[in-house]
N, C-alpha and C positions, 0 to 999 in steps of 0.2 A: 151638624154641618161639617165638622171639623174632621169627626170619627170619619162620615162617609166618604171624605176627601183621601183621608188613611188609608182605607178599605180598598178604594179604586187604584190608588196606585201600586199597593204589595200584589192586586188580583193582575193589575200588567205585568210585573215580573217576574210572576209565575206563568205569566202565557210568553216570556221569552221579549218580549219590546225592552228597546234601552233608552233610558231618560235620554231626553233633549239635549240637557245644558252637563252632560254629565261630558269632563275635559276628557281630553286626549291624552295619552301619555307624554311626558318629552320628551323631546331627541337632543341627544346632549351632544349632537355635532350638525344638526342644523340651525342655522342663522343664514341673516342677509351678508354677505360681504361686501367689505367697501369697494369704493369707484377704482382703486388706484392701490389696495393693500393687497396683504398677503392673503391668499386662497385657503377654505378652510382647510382642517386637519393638516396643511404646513406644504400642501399642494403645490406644482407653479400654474398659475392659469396661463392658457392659452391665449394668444394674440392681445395681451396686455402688452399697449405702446406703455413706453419708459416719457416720462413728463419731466422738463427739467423746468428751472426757477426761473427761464426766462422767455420760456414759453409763454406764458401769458400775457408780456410784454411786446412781442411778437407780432403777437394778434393785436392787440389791442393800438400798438403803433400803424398796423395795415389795415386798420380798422379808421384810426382816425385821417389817415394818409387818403385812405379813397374818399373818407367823407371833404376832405379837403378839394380830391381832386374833381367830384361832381359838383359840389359848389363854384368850383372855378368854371368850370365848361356850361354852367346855368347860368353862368354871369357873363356876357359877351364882352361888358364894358372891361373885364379882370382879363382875359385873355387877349381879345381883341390887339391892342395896343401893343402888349409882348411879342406880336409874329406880325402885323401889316407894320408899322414904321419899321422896324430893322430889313424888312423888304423892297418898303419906298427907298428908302435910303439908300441902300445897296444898288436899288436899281438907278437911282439917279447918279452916285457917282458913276457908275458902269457906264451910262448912256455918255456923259461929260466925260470919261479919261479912258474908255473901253480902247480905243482906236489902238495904240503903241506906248501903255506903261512904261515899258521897259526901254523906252526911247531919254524919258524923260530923267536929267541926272539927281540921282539919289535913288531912285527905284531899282528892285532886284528886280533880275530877268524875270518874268511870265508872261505867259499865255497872253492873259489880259489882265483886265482890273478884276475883272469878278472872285478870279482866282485868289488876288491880294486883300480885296474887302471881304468873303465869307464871312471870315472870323470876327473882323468888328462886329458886324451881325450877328453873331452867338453872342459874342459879349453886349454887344446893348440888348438884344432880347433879353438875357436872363437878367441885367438890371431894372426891366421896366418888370418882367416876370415877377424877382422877389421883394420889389416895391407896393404889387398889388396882394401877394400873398401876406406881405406886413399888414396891408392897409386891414386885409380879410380880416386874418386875427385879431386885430384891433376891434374889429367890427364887434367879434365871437366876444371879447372882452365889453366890450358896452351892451350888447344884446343879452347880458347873463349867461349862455352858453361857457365859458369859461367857469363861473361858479358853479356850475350843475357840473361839470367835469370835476373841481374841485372837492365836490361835497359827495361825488358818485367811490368807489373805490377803484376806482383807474390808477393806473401807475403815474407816478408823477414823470418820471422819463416818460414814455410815451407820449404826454403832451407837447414835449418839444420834439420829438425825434420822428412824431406823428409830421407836424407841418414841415419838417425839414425834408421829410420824407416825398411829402406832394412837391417841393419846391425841386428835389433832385430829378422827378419822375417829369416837371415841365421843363428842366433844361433840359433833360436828356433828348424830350420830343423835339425841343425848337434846333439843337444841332444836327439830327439828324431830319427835320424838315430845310433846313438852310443850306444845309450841305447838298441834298436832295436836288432843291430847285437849283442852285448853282452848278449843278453837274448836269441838268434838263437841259440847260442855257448855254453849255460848253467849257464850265468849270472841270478841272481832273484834281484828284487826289494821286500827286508823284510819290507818296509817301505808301501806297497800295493801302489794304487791310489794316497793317500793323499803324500806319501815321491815322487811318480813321479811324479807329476803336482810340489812339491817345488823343484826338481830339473830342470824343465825346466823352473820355475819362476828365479832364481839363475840365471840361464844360460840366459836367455832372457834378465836380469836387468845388467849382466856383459857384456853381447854384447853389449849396450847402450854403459856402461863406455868406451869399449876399441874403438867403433866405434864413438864418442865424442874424446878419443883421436885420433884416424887418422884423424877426422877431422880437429882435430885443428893444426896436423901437415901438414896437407896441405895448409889450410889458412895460417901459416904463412910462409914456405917455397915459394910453389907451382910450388913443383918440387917433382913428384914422384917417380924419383930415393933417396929423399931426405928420404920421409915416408918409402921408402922400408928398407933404411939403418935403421930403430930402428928394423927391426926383430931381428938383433942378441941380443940386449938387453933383450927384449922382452924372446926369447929363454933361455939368462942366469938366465932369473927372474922366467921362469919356472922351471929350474929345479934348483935353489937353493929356494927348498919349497919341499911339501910334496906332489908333484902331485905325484909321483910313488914311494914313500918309505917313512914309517913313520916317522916322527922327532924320535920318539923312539933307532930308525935303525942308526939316525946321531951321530957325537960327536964332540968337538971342534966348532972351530966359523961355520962351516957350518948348526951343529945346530943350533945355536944363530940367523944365517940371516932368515932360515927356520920359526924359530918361528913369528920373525916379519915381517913376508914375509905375506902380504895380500893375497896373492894368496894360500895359506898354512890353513886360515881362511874358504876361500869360498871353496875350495878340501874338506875341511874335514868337513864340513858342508854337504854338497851333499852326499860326500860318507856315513855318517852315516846314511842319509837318504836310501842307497843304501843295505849297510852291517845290519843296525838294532843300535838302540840304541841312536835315535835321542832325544834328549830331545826342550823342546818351549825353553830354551836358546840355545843350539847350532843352532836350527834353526834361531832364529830371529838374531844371530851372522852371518850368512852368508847372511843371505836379508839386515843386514842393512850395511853388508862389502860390499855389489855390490851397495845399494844403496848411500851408502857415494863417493865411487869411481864415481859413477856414476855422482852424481851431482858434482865436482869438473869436470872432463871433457868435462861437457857438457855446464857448468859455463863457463870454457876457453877455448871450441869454440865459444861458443854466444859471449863473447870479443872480439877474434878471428875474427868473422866476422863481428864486429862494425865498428872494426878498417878496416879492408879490404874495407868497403861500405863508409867510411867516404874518404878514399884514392882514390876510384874510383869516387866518387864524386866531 
């Protein structure tokens, strides 16, 4: 059986057939190349993008940033609140002082009221804004989502610079929706181009601050009934400032909080931008009062989250 098995195969070589499994020579200059190395035999390939080290951070922060921002826009009760009160509001002073502001002593000249409250409405929307974005991640923190982030290989920057990132992309919307409807209504920006684009810089660098604090109050709580409870804070800090009445208008220590009230700095920065009469110091007083705020918050959630990842570790 074994012979005849012999016999059939030397009788196909002689009639020219070539085994099956018989290999192929090598080629000693083909291979696969990698995704992102050098081309073989020392080549440059064509239309290879150059990838740097923080590309993937990138992505991965505009990655968690929209997941942030469709969550937010799924949840009516998360936004809701951030854009109708700072329009009730606005609209009710307007109706009560709209008539002749500028009549009343302490007030600067304008138009009307509308023109003088916009900004308290950028600034309370983005406090109720980065109050519901704390509560969210709070949520992402008791729902497990955060430990699946933790346990995934994601960058650990892009966890915070992800949320911070949706927190910048909802003030940016709420000053330019606020601004918007108040110019609908007979509001003017004296400040042209240049005072609107530093009012929604203002507004985009304090959404940072305050969405770096919910963050950090969620890390260390992580319980967003916990973040929710600093709104009334939050609310008192607003309106012991000049978001809706001059310091001028104050007297006694409610003056005195007013004036050191950072929120009182960055109002009256924007609004001059608003009303007219902004000088390169009042301006660069409100970008570096959002910026100072900003980097302290954002400081004490990157601890915040040191400490959380060292725990889960």
């Amino acid at each position: 059986m074994v012979g005849d098995g012999r016999r059939r195969a030397r009788a196909g070589r002689r009639r020219g057939a070539l085994p099956v499994d018989r290999p192929r020579r090598a080629h000693a200059r083909r291979r696969v190349p990698q995704v992102h190395g050098p081309a073989p035999g020392g080549r440059r390939r064509r239309g290879a993008r150059r990838v740097t080290a923080a590309a993937p951070v990138v992505r991965q922060t505009a990655a968690l940033a929209w997941r942030s921002i469709i969550t937010t826009v799924r949840l009516p009760q998360a936004w809701f609140p951030a854009l109708f009160f700072p329009l009730v509001l606005m609209a009710i002073f307007t109706a009560s002082f709209g008539g002749a502001p500028g009549a009343v002593p302490g007030f600067p000249p304008v138009r009307g009221f509308l023109d003088f409250a916009v900004c308290g409405a950028i600034v309370q929307g983005v406090l109720i804004g980065g109050t519901s974005a704390g509560a969210a991640f709070a949520t992402d923190i008791e729902g497990g989502f955060f430990d699946r982030l933790v346990a995934s290989p994601i960058s650990r920057v892009a966890i915070l610079t992800g949320r911070l990132g949706a927190s910048m992309a909802l003030g940016l919307f709420q000053a330019v929706l606020f601004v918007g409807i108040a110019w609908i209504f007979g509001a003017r920006v004296d400040g042209g181009i240049t005072g609107f684009l530093i009012v929604l810089l203002i507004a985009v660098i304090f959404a940072a601050a305050v969405g770096g604090l919910g963050v950090y109050l969620a890390l260390r709580t992580g319980s967003g009934e916990a973040v929710q409870g600093m709104f009334p804070l939050f609310f008192a800090l607003l309106f012991f400032s000049s978001a809706f009445f001059p310091i001028e208008t104050m007297t006694g220590w409610y003056a005195a909080i007013a004036r050191v009230n950072p929120i009182s700095w960055l109002v009256e920065s924007m609004r001059l931008e608003i009303i007219g009469g902004a000088t390169l110091g009042t301006t660069m007083a409100g970008i570096g009062t959002a910026l100072a705020l900003a980097a302290i918050t954002i400081g004490a959630s990157a601890i915040a989250l040191k400490r959380r990842l060292r725990v889960a570790a």
